[in-house]
Backbone as XML, in Angstrom:
<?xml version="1.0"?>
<chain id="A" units="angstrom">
  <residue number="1" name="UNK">
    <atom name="N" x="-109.800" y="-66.437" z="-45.464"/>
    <atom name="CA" x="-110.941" y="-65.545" z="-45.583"/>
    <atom name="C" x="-111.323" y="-65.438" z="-47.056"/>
  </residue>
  <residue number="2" name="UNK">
    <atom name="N" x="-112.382" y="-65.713" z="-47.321"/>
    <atom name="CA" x="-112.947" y="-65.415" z="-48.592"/>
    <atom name="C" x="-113.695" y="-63.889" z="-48.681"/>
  </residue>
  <residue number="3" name="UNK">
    <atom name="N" x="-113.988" y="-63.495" z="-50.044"/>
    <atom name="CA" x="-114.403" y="-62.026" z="-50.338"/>
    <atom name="C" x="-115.602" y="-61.824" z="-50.848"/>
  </residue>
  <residue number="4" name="UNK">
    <atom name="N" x="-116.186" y="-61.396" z="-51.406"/>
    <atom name="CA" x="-117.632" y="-61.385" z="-51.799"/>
    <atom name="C" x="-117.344" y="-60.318" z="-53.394"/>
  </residue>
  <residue number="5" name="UNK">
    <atom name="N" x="-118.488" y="-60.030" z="-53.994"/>
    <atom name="CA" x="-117.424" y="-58.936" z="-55.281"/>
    <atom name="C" x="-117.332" y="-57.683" z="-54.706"/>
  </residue>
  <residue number="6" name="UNK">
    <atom name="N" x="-118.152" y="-56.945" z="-54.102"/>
    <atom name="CA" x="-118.050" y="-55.943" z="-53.862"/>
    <atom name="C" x="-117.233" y="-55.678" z="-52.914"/>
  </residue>
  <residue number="7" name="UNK">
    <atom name="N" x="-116.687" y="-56.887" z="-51.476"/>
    <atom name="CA" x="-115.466" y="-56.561" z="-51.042"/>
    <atom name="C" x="-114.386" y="-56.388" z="-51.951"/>
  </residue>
  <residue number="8" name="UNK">
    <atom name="N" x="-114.237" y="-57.783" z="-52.874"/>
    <atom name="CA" x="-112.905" y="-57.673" z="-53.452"/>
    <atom name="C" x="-112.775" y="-56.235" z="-54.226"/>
  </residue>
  <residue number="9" name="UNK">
    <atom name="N" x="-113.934" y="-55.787" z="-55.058"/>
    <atom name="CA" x="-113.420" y="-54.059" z="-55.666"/>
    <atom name="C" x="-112.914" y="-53.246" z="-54.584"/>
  </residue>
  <residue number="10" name="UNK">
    <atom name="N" x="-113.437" y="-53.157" z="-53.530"/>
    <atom name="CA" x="-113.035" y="-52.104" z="-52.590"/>
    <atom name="C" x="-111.179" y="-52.849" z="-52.267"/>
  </residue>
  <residue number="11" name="UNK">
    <atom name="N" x="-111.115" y="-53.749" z="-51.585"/>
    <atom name="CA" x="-109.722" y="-54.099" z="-51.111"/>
    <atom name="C" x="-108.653" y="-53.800" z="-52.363"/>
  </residue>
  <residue number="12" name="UNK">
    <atom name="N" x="-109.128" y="-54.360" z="-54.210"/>
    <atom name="CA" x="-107.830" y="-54.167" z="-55.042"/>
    <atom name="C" x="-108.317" y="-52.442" z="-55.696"/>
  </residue>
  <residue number="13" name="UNK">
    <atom name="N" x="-109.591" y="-52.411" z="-55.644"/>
    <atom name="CA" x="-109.610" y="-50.700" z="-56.235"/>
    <atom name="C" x="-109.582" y="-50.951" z="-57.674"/>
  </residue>
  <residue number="14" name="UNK">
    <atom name="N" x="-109.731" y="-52.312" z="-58.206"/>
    <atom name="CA" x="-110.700" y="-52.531" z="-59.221"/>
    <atom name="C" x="-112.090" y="-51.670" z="-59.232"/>
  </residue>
  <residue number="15" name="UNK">
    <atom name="N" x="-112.485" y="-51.640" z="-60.548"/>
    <atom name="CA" x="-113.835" y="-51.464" z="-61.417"/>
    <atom name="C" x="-114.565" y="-52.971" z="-61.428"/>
  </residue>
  <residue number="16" name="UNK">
    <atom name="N" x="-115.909" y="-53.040" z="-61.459"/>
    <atom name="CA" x="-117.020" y="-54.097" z="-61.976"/>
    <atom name="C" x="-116.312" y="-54.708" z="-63.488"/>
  </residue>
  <residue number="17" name="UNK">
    <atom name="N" x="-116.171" y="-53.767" z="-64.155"/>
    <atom name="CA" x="-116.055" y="-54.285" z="-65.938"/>
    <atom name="C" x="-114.627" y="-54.883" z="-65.883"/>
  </residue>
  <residue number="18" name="UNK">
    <atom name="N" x="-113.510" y="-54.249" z="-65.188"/>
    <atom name="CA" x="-112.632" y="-54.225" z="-64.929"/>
    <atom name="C" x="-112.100" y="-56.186" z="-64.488"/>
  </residue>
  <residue number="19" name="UNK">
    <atom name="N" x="-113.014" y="-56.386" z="-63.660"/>
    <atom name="CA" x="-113.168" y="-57.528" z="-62.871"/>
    <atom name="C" x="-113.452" y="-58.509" z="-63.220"/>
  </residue>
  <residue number="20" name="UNK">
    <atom name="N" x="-114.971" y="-58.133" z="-64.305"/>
    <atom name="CA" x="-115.301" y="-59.130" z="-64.741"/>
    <atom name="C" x="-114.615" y="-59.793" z="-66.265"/>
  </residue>
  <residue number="21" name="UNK">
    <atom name="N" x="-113.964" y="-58.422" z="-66.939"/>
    <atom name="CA" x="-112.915" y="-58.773" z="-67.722"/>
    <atom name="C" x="-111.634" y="-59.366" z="-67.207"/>
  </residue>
  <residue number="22" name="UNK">
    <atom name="N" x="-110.958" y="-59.078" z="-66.054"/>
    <atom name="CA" x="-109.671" y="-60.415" z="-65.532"/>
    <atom name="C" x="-110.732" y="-61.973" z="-66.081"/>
  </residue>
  <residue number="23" name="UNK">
    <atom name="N" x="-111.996" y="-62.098" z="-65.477"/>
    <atom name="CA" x="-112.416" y="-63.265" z="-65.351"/>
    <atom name="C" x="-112.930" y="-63.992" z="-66.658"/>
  </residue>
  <residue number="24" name="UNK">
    <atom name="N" x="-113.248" y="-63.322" z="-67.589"/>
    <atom name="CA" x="-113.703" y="-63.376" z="-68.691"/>
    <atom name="C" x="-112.268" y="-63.732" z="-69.607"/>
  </residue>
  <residue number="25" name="UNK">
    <atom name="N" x="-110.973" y="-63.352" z="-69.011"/>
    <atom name="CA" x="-110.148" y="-63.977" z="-69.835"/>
    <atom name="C" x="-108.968" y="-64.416" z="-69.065"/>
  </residue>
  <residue number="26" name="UNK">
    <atom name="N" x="-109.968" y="-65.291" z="-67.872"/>
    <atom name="CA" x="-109.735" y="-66.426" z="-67.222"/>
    <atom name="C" x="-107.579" y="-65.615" z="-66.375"/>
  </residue>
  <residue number="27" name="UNK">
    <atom name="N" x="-108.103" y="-64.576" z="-66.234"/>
    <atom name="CA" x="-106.978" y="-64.224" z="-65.402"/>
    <atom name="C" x="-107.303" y="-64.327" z="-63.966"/>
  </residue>
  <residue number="28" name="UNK">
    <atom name="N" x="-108.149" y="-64.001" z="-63.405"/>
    <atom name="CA" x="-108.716" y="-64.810" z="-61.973"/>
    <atom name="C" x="-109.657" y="-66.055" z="-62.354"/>
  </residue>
  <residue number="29" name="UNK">
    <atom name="N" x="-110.276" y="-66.373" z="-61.758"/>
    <atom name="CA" x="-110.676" y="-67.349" z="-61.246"/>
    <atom name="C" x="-111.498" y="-67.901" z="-60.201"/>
  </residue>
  <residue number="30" name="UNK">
    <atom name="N" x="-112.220" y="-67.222" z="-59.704"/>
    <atom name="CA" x="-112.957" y="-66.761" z="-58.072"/>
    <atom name="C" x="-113.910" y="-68.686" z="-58.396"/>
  </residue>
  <residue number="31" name="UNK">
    <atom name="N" x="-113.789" y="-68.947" z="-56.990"/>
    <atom name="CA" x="-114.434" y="-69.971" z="-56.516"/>
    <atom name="C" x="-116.095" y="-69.232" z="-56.669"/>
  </residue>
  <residue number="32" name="UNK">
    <atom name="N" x="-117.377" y="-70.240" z="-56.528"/>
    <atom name="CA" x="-118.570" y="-70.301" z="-56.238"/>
    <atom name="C" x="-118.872" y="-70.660" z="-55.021"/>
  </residue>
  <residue number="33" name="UNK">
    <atom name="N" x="-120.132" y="-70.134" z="-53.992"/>
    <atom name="CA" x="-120.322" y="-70.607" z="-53.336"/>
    <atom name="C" x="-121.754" y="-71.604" z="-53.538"/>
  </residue>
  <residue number="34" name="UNK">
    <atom name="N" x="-122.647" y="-71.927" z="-52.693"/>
    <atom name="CA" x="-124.095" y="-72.939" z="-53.184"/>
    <atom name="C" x="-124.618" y="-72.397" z="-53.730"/>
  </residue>
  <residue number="35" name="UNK">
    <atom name="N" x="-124.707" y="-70.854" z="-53.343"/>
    <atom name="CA" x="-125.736" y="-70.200" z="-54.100"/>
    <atom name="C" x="-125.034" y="-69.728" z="-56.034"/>
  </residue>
  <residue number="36" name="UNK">
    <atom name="N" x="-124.033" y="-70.206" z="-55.726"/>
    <atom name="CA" x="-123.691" y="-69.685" z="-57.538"/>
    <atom name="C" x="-122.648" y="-68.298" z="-57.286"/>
  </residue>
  <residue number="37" name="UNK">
    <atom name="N" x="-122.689" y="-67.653" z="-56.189"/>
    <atom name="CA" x="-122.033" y="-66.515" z="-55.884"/>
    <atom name="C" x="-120.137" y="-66.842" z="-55.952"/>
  </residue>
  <residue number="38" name="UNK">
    <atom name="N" x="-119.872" y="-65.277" z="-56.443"/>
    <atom name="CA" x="-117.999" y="-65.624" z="-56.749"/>
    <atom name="C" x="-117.552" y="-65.337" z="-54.690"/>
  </residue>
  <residue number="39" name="UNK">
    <atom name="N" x="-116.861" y="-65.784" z="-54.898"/>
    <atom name="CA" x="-116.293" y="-65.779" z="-53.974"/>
    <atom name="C" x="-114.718" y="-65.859" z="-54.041"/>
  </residue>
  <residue number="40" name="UNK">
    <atom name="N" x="-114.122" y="-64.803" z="-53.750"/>
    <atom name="CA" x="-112.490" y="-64.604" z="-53.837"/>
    <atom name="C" x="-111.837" y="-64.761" z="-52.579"/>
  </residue>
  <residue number="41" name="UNK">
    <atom name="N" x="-110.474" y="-65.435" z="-53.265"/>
    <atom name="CA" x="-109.951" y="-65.370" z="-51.779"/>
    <atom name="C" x="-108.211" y="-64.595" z="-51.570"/>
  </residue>
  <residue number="42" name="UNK">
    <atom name="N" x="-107.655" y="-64.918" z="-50.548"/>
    <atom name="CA" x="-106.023" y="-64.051" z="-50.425"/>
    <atom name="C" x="-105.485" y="-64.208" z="-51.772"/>
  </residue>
  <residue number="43" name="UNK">
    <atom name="N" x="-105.275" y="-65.516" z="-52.464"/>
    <atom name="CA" x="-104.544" y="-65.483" z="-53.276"/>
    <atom name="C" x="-105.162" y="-64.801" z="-54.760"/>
  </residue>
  <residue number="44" name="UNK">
    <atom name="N" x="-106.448" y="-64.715" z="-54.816"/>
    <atom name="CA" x="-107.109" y="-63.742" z="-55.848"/>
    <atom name="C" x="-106.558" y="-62.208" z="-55.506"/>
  </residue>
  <residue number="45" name="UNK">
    <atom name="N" x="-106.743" y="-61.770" z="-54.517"/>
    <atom name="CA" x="-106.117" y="-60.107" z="-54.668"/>
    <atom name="C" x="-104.619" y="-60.457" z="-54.462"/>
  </residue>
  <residue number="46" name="UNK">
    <atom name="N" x="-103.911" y="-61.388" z="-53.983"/>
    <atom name="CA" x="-102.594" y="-61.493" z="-54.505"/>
    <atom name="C" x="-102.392" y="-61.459" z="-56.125"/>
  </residue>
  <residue number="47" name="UNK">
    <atom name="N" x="-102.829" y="-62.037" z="-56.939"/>
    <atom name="CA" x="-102.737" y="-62.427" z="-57.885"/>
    <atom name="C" x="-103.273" y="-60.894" z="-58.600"/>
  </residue>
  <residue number="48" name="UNK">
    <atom name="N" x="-104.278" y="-60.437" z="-58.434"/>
    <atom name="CA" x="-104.815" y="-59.533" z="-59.025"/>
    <atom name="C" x="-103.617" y="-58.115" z="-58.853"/>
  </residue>
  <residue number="49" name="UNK">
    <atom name="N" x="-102.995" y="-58.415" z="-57.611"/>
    <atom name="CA" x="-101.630" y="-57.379" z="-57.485"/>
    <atom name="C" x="-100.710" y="-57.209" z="-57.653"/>
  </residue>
  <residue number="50" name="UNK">
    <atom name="N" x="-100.422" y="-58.545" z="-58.862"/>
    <atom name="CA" x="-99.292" y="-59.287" z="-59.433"/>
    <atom name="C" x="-99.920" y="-58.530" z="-60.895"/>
  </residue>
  <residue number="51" name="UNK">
    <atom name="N" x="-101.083" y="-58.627" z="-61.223"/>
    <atom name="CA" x="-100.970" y="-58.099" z="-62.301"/>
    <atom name="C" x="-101.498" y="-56.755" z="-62.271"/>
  </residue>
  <residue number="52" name="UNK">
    <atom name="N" x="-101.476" y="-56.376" z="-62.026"/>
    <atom name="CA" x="-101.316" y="-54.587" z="-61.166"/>
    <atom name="C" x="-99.934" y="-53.995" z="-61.986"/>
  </residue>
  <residue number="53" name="UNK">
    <atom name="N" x="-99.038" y="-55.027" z="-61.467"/>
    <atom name="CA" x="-97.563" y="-54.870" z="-61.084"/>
    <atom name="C" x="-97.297" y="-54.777" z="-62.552"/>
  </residue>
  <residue number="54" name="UNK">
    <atom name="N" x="-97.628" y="-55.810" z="-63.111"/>
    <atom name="CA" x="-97.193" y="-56.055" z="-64.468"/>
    <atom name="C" x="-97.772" y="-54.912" z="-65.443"/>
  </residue>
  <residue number="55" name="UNK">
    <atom name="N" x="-99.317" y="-55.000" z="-65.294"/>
    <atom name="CA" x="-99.573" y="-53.744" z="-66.076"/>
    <atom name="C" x="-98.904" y="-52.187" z="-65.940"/>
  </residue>
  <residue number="56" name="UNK">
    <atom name="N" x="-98.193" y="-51.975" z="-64.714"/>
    <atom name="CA" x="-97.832" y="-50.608" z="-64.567"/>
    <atom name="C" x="-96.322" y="-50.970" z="-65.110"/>
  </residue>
  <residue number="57" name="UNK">
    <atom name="N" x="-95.757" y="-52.002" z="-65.265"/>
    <atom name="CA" x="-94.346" y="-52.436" z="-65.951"/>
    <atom name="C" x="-94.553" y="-52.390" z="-67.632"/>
  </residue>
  <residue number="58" name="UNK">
    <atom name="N" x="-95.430" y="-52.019" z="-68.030"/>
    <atom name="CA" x="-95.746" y="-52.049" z="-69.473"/>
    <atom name="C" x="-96.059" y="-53.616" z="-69.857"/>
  </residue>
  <residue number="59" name="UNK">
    <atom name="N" x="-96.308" y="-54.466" z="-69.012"/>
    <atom name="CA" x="-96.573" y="-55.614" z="-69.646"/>
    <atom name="C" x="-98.093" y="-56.028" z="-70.046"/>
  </residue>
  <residue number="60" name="UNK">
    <atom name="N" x="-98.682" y="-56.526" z="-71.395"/>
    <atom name="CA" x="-99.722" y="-56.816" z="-71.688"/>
    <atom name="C" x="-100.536" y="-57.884" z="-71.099"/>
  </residue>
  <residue number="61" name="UNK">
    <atom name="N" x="-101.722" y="-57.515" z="-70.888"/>
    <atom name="CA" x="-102.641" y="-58.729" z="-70.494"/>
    <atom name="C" x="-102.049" y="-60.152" z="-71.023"/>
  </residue>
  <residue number="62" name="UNK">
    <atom name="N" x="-101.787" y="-60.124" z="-71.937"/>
    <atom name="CA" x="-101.350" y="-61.502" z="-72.327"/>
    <atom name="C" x="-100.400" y="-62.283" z="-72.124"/>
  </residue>
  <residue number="63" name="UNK">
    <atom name="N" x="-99.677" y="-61.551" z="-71.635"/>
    <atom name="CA" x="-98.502" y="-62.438" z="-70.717"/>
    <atom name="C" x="-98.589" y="-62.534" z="-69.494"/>
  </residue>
  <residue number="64" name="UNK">
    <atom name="N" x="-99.526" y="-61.719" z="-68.787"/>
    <atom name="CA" x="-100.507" y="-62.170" z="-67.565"/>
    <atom name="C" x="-101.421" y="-63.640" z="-67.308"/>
  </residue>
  <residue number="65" name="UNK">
    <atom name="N" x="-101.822" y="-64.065" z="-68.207"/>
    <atom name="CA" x="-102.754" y="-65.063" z="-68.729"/>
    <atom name="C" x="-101.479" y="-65.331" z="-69.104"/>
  </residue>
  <residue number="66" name="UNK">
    <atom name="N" x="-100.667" y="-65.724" z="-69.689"/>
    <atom name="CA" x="-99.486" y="-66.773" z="-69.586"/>
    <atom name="C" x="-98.856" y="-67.377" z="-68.602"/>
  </residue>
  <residue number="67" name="UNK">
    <atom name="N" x="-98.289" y="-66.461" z="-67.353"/>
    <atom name="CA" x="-98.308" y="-66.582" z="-66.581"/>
    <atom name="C" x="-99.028" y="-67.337" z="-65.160"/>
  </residue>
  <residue number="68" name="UNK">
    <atom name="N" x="-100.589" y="-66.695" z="-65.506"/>
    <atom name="CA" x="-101.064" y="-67.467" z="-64.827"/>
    <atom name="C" x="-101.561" y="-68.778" z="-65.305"/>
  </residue>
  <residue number="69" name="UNK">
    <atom name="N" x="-101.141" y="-69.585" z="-66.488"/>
    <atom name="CA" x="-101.128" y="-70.555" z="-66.971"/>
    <atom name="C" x="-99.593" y="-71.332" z="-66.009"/>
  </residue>
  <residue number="70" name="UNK">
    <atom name="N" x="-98.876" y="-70.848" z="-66.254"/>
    <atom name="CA" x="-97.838" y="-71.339" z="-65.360"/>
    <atom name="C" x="-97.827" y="-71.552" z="-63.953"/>
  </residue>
  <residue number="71" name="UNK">
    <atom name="N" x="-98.897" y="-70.303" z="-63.309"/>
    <atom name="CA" x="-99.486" y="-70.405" z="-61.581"/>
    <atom name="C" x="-100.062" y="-71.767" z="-61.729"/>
  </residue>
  <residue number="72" name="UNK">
    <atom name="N" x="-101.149" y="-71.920" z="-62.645"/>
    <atom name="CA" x="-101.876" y="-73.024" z="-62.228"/>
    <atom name="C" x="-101.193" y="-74.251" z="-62.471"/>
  </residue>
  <residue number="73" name="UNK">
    <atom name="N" x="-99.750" y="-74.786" z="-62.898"/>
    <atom name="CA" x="-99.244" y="-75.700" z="-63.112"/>
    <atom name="C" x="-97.944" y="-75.577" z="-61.746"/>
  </residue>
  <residue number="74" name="UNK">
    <atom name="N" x="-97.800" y="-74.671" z="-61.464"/>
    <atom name="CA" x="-97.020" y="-74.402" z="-59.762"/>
    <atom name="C" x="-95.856" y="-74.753" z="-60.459"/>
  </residue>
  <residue number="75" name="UNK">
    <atom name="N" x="-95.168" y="-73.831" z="-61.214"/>
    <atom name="CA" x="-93.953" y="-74.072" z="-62.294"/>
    <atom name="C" x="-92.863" y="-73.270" z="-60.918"/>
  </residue>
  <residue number="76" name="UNK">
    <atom name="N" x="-91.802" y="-73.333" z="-61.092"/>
    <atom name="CA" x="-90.544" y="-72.486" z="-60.038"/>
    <atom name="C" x="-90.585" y="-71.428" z="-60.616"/>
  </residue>
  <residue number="77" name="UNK">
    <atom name="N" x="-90.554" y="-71.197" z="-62.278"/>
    <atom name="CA" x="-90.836" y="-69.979" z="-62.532"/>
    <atom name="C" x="-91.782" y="-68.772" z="-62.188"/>
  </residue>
  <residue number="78" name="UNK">
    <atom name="N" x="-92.809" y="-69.462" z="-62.338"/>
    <atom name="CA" x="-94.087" y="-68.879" z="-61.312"/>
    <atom name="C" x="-93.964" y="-68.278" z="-60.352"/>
  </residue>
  <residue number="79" name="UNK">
    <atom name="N" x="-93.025" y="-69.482" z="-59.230"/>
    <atom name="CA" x="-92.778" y="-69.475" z="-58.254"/>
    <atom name="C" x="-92.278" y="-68.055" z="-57.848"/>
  </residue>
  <residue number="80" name="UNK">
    <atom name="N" x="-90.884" y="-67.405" z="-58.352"/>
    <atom name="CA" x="-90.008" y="-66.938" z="-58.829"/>
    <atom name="C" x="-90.474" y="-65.545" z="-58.743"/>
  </residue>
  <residue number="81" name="UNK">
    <atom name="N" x="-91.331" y="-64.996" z="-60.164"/>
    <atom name="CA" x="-91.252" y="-64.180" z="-60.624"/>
    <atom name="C" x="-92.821" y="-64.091" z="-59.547"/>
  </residue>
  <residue number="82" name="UNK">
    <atom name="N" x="-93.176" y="-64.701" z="-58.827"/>
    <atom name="CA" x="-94.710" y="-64.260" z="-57.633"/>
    <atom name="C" x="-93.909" y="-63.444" z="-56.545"/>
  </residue>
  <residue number="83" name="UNK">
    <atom name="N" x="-92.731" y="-63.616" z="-56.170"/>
    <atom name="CA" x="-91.906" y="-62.906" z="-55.340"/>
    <atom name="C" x="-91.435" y="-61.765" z="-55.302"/>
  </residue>
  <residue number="84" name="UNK">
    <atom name="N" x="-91.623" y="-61.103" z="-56.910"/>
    <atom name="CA" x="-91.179" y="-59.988" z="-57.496"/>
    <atom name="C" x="-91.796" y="-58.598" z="-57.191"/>
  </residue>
</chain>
């Protein structure tokens, strides 16, 4: 199932600015559809609840975006610490 933006704010309880800043520093990632529209899917509000997790652990955006540098290479570590 894919999301639309205004589903995905309602399902993670994200903000607009909020959202478009994950994306702006390439911490999501939302697919396009023809028309140019984002389109999110399970593993975007997974991911977005991974760093939920992290931010309420005191961890900085920036090791979020490290991390998901490691998602997109499908490292075991990744693997690992997505289970957490």
């Amino acid at each position: 199932m894919d999301y639309s933006i205004g589903e995905i704010l309602k399902v993670t309880g994200l903000g607009i600015h909020t959202l478009r800043y994950y994306e702006h520093e390439n911490l999501i990632i939302p697919l396009r559809n023809a028309s140019n529209r984002r389109r999110y899917s399970e593993k975007d509000i997974a991911w977005i609840a991974f760093i939920k997790r992290l931010k309420a652990a005191g961890c900085r955006l920036r090791k979020s975006r490290n991390m998901r540098r490691c998602g997109l290479k499908g490292t075991l570590f990744f693997q690992n610490i997505w289970k957490w």
